[in-house]
PDB file of N, CA, C, O and CB in Angstrom:
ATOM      1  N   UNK A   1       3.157  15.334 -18.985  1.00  0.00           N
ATOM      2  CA  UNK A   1       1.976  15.384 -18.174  1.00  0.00           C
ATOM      3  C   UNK A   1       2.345  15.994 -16.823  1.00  0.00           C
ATOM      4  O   UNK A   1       3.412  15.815 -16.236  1.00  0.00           O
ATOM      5  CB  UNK A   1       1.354  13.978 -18.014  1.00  0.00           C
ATOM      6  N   UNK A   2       1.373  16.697 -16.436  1.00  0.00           N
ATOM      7  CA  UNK A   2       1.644  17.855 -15.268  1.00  0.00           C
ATOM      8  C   UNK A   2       1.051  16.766 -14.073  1.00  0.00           C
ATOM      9  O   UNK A   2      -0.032  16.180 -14.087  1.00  0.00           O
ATOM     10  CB  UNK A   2       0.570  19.694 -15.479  1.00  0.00           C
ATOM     11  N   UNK A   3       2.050  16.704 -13.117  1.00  0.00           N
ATOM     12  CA  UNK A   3       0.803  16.035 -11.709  1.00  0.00           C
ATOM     13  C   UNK A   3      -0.074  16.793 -10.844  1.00  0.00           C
ATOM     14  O   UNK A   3       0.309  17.720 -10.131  1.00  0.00           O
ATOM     15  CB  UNK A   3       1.529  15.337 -10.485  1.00  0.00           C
ATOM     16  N   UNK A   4      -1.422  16.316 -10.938  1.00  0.00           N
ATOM     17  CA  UNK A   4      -2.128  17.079 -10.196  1.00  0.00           C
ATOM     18  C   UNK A   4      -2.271  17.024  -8.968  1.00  0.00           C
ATOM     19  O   UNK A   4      -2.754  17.929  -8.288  1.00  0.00           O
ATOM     20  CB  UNK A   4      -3.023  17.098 -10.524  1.00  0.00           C
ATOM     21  N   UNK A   5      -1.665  15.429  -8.351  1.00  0.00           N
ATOM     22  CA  UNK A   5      -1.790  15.516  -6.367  1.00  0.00           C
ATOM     23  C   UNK A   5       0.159  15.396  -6.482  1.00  0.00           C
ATOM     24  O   UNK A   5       0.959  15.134  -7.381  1.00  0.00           O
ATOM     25  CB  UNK A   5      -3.049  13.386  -5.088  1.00  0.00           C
ATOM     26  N   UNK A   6       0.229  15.683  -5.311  1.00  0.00           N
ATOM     27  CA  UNK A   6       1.865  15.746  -4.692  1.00  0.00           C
ATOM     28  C   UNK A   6       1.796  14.515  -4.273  1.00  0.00           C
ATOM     29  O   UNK A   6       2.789  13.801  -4.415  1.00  0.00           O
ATOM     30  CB  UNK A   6       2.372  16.871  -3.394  1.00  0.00           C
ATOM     31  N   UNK A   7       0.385  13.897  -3.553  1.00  0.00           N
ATOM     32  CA  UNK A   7       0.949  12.346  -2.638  1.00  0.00           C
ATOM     33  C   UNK A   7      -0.497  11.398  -2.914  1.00  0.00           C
ATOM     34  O   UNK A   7      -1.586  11.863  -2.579  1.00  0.00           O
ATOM     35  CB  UNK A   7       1.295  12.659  -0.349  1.00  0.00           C
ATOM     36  N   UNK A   8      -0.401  10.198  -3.478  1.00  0.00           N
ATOM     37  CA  UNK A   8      -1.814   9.404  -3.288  1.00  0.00           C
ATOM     38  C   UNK A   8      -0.967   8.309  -2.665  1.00  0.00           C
ATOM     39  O   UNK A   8       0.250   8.405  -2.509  1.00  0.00           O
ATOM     40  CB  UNK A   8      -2.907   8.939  -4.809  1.00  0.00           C
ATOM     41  N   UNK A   9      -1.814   7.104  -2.269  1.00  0.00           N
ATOM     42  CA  UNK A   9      -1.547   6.268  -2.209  1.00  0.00           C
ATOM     43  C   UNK A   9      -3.053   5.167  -2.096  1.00  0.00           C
ATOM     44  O   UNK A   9      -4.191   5.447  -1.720  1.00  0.00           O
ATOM     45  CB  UNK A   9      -0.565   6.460  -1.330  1.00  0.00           C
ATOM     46  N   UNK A  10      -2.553   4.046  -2.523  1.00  0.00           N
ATOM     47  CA  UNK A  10      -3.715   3.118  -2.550  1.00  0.00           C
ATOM     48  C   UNK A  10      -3.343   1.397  -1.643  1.00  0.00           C
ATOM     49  O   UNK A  10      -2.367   0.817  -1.167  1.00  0.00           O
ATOM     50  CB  UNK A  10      -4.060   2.914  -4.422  1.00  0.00           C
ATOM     51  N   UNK A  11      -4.314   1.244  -1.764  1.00  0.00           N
ATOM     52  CA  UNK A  11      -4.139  -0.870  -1.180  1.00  0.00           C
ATOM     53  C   UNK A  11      -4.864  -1.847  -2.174  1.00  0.00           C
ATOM     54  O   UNK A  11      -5.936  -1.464  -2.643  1.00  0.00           O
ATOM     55  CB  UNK A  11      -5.204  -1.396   0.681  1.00  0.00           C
ATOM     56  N   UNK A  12      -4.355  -3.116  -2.546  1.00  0.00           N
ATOM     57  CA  UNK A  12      -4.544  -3.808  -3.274  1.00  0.00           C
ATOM     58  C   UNK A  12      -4.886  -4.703  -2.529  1.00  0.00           C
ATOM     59  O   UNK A  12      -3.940  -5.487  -2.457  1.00  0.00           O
ATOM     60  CB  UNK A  12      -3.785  -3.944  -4.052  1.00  0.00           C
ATOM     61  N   UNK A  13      -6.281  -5.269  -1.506  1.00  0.00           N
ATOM     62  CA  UNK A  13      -6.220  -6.085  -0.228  1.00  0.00           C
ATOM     63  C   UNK A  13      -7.000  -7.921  -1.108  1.00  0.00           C
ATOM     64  O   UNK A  13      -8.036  -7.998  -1.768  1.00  0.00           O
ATOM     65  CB  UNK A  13      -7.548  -5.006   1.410  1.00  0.00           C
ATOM     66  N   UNK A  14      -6.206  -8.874  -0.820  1.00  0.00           N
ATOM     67  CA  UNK A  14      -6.872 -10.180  -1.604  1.00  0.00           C
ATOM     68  C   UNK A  14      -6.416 -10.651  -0.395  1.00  0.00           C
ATOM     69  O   UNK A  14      -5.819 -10.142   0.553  1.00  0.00           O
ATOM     70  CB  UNK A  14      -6.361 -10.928  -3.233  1.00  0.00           C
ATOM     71  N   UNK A  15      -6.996 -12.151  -0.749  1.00  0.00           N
ATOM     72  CA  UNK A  15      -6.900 -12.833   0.574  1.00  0.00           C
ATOM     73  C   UNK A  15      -5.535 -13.589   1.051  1.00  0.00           C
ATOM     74  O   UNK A  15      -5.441 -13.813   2.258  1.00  0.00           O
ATOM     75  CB  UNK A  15      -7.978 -13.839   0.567  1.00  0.00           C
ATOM     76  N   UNK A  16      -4.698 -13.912   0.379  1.00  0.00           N
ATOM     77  CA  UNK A  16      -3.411 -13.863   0.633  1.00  0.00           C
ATOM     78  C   UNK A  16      -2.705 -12.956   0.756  1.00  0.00           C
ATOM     79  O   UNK A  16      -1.617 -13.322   1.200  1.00  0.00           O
ATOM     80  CB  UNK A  16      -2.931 -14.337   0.051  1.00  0.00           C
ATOM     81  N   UNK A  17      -2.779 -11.742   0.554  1.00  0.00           N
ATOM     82  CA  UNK A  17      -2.403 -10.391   0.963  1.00  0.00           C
ATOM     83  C   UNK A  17      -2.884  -9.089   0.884  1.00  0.00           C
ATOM     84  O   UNK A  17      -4.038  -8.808   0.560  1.00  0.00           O
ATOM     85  CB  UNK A  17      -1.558 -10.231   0.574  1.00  0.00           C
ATOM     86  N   UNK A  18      -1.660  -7.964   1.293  1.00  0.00           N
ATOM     87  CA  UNK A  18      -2.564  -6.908   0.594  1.00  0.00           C
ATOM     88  C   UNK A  18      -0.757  -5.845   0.416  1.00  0.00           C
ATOM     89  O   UNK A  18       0.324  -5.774   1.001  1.00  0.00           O
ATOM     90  CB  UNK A  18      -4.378  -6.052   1.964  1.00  0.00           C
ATOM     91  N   UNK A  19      -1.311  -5.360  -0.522  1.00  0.00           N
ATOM     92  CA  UNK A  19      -0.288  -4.746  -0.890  1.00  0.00           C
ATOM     93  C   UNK A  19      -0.669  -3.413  -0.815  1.00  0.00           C
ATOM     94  O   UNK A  19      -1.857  -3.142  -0.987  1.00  0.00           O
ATOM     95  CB  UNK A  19       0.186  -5.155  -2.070  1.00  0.00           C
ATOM     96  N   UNK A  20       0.412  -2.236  -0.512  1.00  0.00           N
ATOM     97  CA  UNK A  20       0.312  -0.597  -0.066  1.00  0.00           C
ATOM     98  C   UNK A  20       1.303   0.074  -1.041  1.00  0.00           C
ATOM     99  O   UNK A  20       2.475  -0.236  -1.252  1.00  0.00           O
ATOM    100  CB  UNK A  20       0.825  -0.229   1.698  1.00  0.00           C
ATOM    101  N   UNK A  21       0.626   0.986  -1.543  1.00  0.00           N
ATOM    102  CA  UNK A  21       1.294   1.620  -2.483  1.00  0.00           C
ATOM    103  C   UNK A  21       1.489   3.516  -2.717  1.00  0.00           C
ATOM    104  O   UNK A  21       0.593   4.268  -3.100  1.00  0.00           O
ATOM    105  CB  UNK A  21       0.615   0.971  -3.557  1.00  0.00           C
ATOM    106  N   UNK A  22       2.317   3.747  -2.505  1.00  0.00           N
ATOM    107  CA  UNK A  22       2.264   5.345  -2.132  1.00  0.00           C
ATOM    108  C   UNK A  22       3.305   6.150  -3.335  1.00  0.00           C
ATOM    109  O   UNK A  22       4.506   6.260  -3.090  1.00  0.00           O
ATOM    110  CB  UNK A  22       2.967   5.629  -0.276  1.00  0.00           C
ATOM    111  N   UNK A  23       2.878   6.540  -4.280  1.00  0.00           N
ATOM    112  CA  UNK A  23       3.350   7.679  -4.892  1.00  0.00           C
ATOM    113  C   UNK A  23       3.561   9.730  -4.606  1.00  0.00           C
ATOM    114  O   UNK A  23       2.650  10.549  -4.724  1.00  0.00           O
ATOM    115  CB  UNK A  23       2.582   7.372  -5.819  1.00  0.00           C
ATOM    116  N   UNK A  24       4.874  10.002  -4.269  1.00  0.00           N
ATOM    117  CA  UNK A  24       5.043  10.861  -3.994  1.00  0.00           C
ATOM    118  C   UNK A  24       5.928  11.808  -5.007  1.00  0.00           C
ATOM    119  O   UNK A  24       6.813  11.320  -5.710  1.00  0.00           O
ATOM    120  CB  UNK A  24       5.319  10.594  -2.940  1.00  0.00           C
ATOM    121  N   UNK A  25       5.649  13.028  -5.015  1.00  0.00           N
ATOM    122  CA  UNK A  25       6.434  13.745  -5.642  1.00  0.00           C
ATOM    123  C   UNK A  25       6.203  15.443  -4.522  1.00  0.00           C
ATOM    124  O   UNK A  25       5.176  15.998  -4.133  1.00  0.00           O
ATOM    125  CB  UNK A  25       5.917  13.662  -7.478  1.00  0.00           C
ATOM    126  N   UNK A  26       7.941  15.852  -4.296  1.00  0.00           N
ATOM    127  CA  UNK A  26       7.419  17.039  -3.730  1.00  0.00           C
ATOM    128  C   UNK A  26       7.689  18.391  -4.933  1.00  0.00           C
ATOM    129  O   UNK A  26       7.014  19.399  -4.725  1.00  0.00           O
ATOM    130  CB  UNK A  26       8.254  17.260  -2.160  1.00  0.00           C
ATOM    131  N   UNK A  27       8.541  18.409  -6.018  1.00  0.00           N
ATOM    132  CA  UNK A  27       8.472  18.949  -6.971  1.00  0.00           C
ATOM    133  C   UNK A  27       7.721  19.320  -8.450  1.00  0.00           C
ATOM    134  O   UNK A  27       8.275  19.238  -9.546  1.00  0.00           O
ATOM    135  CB  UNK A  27       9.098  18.698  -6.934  1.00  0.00           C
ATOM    136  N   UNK A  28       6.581  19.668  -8.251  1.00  0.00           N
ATOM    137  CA  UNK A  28       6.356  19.258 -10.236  1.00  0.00           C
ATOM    138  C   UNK A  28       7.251  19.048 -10.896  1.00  0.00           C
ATOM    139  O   UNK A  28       8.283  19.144 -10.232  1.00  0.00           O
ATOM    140  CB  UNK A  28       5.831  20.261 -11.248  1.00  0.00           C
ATOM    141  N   UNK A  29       7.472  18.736 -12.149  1.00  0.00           N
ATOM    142  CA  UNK A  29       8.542  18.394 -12.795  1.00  0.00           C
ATOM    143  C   UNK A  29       9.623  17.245 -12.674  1.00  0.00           C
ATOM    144  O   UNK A  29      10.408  16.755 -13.486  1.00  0.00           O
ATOM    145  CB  UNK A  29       9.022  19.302 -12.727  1.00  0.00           C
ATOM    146  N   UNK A  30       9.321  16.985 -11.185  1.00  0.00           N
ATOM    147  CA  UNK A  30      10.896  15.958 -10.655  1.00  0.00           C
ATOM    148  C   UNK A  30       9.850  14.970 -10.822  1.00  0.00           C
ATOM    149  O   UNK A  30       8.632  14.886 -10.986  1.00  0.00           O
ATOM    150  CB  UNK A  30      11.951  16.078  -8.732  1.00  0.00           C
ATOM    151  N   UNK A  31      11.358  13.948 -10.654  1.00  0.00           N
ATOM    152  CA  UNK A  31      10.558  12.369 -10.474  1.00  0.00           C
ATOM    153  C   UNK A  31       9.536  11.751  -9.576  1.00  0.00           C
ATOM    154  O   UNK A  31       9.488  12.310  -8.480  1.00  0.00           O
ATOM    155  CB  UNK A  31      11.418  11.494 -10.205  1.00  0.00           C
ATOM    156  N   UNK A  32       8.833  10.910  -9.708  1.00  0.00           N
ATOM    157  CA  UNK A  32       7.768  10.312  -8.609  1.00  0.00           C
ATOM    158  C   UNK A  32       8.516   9.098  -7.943  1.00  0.00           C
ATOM    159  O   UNK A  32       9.124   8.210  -8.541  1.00  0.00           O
ATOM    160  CB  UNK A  32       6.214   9.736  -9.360  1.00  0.00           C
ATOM    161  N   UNK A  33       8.335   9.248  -6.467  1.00  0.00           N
ATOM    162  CA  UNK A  33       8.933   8.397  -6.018  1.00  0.00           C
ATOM    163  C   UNK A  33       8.222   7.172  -5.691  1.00  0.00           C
ATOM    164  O   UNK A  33       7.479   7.290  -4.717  1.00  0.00           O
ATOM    165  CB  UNK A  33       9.500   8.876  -5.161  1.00  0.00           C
ATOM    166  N   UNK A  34       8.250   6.005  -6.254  1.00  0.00           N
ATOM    167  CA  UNK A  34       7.087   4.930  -6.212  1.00  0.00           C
ATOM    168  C   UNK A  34       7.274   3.907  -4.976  1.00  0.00           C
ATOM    169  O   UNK A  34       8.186   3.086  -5.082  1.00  0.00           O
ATOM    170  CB  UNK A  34       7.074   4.029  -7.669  1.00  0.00           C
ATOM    171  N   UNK A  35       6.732   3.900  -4.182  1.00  0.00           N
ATOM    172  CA  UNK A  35       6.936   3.019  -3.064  1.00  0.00           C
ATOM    173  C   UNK A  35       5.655   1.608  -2.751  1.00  0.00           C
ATOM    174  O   UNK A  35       4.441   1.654  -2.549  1.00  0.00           O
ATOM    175  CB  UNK A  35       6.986   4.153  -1.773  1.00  0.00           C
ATOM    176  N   UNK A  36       6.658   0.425  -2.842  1.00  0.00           N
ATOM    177  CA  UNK A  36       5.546  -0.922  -2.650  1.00  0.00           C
ATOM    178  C   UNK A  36       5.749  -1.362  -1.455  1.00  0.00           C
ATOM    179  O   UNK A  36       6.911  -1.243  -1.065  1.00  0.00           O
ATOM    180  CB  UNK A  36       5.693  -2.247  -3.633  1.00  0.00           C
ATOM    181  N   UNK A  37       4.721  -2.013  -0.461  1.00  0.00           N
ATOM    182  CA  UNK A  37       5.176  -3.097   0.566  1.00  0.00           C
ATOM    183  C   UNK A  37       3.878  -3.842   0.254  1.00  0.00           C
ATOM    184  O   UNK A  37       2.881  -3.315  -0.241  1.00  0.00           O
ATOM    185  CB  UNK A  37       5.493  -2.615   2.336  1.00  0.00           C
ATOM    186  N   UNK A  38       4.031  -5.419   0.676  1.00  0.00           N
ATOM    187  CA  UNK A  38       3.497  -6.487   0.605  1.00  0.00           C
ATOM    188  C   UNK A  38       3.536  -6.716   1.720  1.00  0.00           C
ATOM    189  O   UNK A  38       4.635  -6.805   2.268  1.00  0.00           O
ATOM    190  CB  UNK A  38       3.875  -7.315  -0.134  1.00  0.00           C
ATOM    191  N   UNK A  39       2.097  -6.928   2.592  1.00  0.00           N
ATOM    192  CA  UNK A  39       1.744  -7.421   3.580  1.00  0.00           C
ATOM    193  C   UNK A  39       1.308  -8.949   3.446  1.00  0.00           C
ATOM    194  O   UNK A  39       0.572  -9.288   2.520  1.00  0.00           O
ATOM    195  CB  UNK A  39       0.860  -6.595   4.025  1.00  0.00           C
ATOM    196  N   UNK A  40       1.801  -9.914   4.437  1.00  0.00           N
ATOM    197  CA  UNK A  40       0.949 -11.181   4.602  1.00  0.00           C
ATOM    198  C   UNK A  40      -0.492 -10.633   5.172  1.00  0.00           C
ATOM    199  O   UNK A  40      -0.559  -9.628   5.879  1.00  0.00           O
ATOM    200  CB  UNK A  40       1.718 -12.341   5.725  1.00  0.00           C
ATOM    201  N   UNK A  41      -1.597 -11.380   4.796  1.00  0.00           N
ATOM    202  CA  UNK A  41      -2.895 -11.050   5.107  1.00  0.00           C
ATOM    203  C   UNK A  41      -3.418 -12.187   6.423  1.00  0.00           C
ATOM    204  O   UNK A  41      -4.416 -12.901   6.527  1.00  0.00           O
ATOM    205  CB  UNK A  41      -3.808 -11.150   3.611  1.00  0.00           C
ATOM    206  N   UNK A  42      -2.274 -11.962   7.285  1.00  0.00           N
ATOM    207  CA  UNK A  42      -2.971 -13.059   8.775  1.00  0.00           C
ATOM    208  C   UNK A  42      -2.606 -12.017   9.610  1.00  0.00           C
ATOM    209  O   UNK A  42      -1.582 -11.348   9.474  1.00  0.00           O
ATOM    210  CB  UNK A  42      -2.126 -14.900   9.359  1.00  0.00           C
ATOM    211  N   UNK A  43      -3.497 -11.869  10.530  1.00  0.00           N
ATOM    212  CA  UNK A  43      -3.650 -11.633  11.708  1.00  0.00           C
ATOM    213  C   UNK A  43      -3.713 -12.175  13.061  1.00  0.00           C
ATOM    214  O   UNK A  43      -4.779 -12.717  13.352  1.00  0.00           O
ATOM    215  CB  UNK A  43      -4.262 -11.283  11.589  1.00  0.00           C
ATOM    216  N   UNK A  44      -2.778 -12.146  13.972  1.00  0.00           N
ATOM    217  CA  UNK A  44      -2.808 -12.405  15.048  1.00  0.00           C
ATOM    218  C   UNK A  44      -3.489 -11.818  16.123  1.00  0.00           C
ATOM    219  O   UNK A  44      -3.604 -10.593  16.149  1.00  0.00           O
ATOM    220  CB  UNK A  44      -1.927 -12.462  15.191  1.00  0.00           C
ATOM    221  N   UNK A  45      -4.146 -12.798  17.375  1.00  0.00           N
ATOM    222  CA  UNK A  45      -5.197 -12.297  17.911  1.00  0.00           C
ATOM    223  C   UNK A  45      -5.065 -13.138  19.311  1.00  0.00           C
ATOM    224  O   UNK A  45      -5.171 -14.364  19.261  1.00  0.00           O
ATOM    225  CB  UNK A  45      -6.536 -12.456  16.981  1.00  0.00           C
ATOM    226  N   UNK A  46      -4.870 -12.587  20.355  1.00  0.00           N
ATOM    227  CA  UNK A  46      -4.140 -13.396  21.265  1.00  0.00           C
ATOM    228  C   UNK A  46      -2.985 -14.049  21.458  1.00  0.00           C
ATOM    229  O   UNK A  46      -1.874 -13.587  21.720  1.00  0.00           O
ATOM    230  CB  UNK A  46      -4.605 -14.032  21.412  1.00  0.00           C
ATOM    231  N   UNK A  47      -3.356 -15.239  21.296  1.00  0.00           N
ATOM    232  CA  UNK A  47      -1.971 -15.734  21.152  1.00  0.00           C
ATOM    233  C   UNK A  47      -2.671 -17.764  20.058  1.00  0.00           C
ATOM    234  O   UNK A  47      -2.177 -18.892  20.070  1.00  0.00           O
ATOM    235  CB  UNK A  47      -0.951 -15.858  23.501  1.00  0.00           C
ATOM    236  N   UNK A  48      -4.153 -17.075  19.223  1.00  0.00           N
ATOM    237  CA  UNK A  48      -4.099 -17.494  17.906  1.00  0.00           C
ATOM    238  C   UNK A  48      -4.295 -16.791  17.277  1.00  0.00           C
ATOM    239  O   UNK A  48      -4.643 -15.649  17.576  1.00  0.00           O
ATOM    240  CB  UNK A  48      -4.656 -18.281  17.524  1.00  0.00           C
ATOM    241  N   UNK A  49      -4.121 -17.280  16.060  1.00  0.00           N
ATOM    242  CA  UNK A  49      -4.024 -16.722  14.642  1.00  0.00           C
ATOM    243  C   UNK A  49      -4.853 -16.590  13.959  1.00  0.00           C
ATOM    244  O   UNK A  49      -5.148 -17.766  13.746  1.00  0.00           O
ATOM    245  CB  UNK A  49      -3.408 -17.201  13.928  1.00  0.00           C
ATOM    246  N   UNK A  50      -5.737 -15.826  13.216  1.00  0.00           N
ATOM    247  CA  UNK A  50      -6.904 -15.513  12.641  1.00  0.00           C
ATOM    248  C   UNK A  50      -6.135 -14.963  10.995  1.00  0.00           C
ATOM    249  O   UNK A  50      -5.216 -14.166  10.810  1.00  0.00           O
ATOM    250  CB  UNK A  50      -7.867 -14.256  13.718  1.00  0.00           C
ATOM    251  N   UNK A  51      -7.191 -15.996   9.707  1.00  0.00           N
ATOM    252  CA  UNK A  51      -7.123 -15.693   8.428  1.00  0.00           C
ATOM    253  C   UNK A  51      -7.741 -14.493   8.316  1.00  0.00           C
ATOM    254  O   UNK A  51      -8.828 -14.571   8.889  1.00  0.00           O
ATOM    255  CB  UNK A  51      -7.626 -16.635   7.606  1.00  0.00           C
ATOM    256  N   UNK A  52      -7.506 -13.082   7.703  1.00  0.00           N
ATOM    257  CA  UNK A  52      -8.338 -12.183   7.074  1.00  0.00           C
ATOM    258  C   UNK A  52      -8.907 -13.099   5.592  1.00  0.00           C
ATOM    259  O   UNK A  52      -8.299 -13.776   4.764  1.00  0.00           O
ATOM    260  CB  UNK A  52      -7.392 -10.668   6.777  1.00  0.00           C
ATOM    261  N   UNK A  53     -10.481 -12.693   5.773  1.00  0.00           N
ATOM    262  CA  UNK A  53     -11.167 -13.298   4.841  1.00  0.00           C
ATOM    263  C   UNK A  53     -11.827 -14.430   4.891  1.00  0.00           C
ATOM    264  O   UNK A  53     -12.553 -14.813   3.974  1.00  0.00           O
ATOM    265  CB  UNK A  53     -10.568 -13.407   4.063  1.00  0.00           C
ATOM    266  N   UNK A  54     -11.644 -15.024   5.899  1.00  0.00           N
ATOM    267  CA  UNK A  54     -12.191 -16.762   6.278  1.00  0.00           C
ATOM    268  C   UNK A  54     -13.381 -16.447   7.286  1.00  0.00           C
ATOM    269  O   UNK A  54     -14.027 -17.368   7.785  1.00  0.00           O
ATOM    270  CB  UNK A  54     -10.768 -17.978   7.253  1.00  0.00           C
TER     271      UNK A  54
END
């Protein structure tokens, strides 16, 4: 299978987190380079703390 973008990436956002996900390739043919990070889903806001989602 031929790739048709060089770079996507997406977010998986729930209320305990959200996760970021970026697939890259700068070659057709070569490998895709798959990249994850996992975010905690709290936010700080002053100096309290605010739930995303609450």
């Amino acid at each position: 299978m031929e790739a048709q973008v060089a770079r996507c990436a997406g977010l998986y956002v729930h209320k305990g987190e959200i996760v970021a996900c970026v697939r890259l390739t700068e070659v057709p043919g070569w490998p895709v380079d798959l990249r994850l990070h996992t975010f905690g889903a709290t936010a700080r806001v002053g100096t309290g703390s605010t739930t995303l989602g609450s």
